[in-house]
N, C-alpha and C positions, 0 to 999 in steps of 0.2 A: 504494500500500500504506500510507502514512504516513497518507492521510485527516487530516479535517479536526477541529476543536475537539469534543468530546465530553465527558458529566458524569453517566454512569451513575452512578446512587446505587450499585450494586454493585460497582463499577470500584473496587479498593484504591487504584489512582491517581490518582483524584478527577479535579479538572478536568485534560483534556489537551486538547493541538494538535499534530499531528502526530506522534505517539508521544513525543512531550518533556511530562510533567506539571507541573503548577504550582511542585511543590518542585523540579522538578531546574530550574525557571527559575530561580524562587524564589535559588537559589544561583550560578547564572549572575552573573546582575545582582549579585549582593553579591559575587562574586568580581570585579565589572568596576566596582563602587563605581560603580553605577546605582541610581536608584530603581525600588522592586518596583514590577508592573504586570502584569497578567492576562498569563496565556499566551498568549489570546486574541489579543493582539500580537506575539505572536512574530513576528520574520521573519524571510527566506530565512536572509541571514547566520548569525543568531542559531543558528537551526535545525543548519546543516551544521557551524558549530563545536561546537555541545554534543554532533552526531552522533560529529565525530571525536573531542576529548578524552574524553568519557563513555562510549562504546561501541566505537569504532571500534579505539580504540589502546588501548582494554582489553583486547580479544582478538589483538593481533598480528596487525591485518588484513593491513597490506600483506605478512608473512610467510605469509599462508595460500594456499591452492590458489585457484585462478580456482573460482567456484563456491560451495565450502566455504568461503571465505570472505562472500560474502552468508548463506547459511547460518545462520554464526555473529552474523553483523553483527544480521540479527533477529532472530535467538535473547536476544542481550543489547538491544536495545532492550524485548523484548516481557516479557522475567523476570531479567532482569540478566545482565552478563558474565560471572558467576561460573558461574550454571546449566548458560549456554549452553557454556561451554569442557567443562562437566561433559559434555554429552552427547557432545561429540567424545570426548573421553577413555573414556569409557562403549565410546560406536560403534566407536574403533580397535581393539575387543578383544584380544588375546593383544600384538600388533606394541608395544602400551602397556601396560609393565611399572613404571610408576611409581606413586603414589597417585590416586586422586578427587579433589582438592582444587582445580579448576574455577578454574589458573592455569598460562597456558601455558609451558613450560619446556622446556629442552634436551628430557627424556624426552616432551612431546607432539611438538615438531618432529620428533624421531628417528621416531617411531612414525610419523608423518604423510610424512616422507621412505621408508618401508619400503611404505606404502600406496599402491599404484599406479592402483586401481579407485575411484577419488572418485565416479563415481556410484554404486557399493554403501554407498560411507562417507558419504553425504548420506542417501542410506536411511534406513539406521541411524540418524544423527541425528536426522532427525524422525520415525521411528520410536519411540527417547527421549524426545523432543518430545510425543510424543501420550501416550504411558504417564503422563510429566510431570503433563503438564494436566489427566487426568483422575482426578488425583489431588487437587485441589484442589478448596474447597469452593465454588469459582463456577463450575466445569463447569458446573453445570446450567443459572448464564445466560448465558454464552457460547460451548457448545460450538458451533454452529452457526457464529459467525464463526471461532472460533480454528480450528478444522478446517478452513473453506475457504482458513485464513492462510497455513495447513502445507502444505495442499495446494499453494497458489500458489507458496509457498518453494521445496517440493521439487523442481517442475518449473523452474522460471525457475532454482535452483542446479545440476541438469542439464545445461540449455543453456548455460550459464555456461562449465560444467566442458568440456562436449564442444568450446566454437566453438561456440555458435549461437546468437550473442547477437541473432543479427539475431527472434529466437523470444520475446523478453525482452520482454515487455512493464508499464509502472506499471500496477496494481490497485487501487484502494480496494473493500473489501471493508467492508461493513458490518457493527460488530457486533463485529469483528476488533480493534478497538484496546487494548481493556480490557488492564490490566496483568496478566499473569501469576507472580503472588511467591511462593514459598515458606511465605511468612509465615499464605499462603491456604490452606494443606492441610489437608486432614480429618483429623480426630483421629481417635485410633484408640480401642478398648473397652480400659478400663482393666482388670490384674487382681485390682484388690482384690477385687471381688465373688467371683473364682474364688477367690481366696484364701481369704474367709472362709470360703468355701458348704467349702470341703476342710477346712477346720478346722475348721467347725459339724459337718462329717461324724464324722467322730476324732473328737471331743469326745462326741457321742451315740453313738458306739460304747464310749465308755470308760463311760459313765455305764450305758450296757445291762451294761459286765462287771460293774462294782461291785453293780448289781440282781441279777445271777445270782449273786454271792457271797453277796445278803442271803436272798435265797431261800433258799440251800441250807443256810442257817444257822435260816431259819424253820419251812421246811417241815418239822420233826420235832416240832415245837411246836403249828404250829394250821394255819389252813384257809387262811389267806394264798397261799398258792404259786402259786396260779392267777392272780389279775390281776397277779402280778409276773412269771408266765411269759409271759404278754399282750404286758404294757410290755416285756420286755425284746426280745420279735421285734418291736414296732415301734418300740422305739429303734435296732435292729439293722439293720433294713431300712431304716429312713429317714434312718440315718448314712450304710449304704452309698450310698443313692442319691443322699444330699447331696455327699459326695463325690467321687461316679464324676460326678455333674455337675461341681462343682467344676473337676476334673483335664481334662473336656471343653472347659468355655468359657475355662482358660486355654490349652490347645491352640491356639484357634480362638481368643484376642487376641492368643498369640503371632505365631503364622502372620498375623493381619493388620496387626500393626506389623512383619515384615518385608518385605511385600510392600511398605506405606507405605515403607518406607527406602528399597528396591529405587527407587520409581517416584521415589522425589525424590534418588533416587544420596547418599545419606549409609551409601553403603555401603563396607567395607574397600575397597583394590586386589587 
């Protein structure tokens, strides 16, 4: 699954080896006052200590379930610890009465102690997992690997969970390495535009009332009254329908910045 040295130009994690990127070597070797040197060198050692300090004992591995524990383990290798803890806490629904904030504590253990069915609750995780990722703006070039990734997770975290590790098998999965960050998520349609278009509405409906005041003030005078009775049903009607747009496309930005929160869990508890 770790796969080898990769440099998708799309990859937010630039060059990597083994799911360790260049900066999180990068800071390796300056914490061990080595000189920098391509990932591309990374070795075994190197590897399993950045796994554990970096990832590993970010999520309270060895306090997790057999299973749910790998899980987790590539959850934060592939979009950080934080994310990954995010979808447990997500997945344990109701049993996890504490906040989102994708840091394992008394209330995730308690809930995780309360949950007896770990293979519904790996589910669920990469189920989050997937909502996740296709939430972000490099789905398009690597949905193919990161789906076959989830998919491999959720089976081999299964067998994990059940005894049956003898079922376990290493993968490299092509395609699958690329980082998945947060930082990658699709923006959503902003509401100024629905903003203006409501205001540009109102605005030419007041400007239609002021016209029907001067009319009514003309028309006993001269022959005027007609193209102001004109103008005023098509500043009337074009207000209304500036606005009843408006009040629509911000419906439909609201609705799609929650769903955005929703899939990337920056949502209340």
């Amino acid at each position: 699954m770790r796969g080898g040295f990769v440099n998708h130009p799309r990859d937010p994690g630039g060059a990597t080896n083994q799911g360790i990127t260049q900066r999180t070597y990068d800071a390796y070797r300056r914490g061990k006052k080595l000189p920098q040197r391509s990932v591309r060198k990374l070795t075994a050692p190197e590897r399993d200590a950045i796994y554990r300090r970096q990832y590993w004992d970010a999520i309270d591995g060895d306090k997790l379930p057999a299973g749910v524990d790998y899980v987790l383990f590539d959850g934060a290798v592939n979009s950080g610890p934080k994310q990954s803890i995010k979808w447990l806490q997500r997945a344990l629904g109701s049993a996890y009465r504490g906040q989102i904030d994708g840091v394992i504590g008394m209330a995730t253990m308690g809930a995780l102690q309360e949950t007896e069915d770990h293979d519904a609750l790996i589910d669920r995780i990469c189920d989050r997992r997937m909502i996740y990722l296709r939430a972000l703006d490099t789905w398009g070039d690597f949905a193919g690997g990161w789906t076959r990734r989830v998919q491999n997770v959720r089976a081999a975290g299964k067998a994990m969970a059940d005894d049956r590790k003898d079922e376990v098998a290493a993968v490299h999965i092509a395609g699958a390495e690329a980082k998945a960050r947060i930082e990658d998520a699709r923006t959503v349609p902003s509401k100024a535009p629905a903003d203006a278009a409501t205001g540009g509405g109102i605005g030419a409906g007041g400007i239609a009332g002021t016209l029907q005041t001067l009319q009514e003030q003309l028309t006993p005078f001269s022959s005027s009254g007609g193209w102001i009775t004109t103008l005023v049903v098509a500043l009337a009607v074009g207000g209304a329908l500036l606005a009843t747009g408006g009040i629509a496309y911000r419906w439909y930005a609201t609705r799609q910045q929650a769903r955005l929160a929703d899939a990337l869990d920056a949502v209340p508890a």
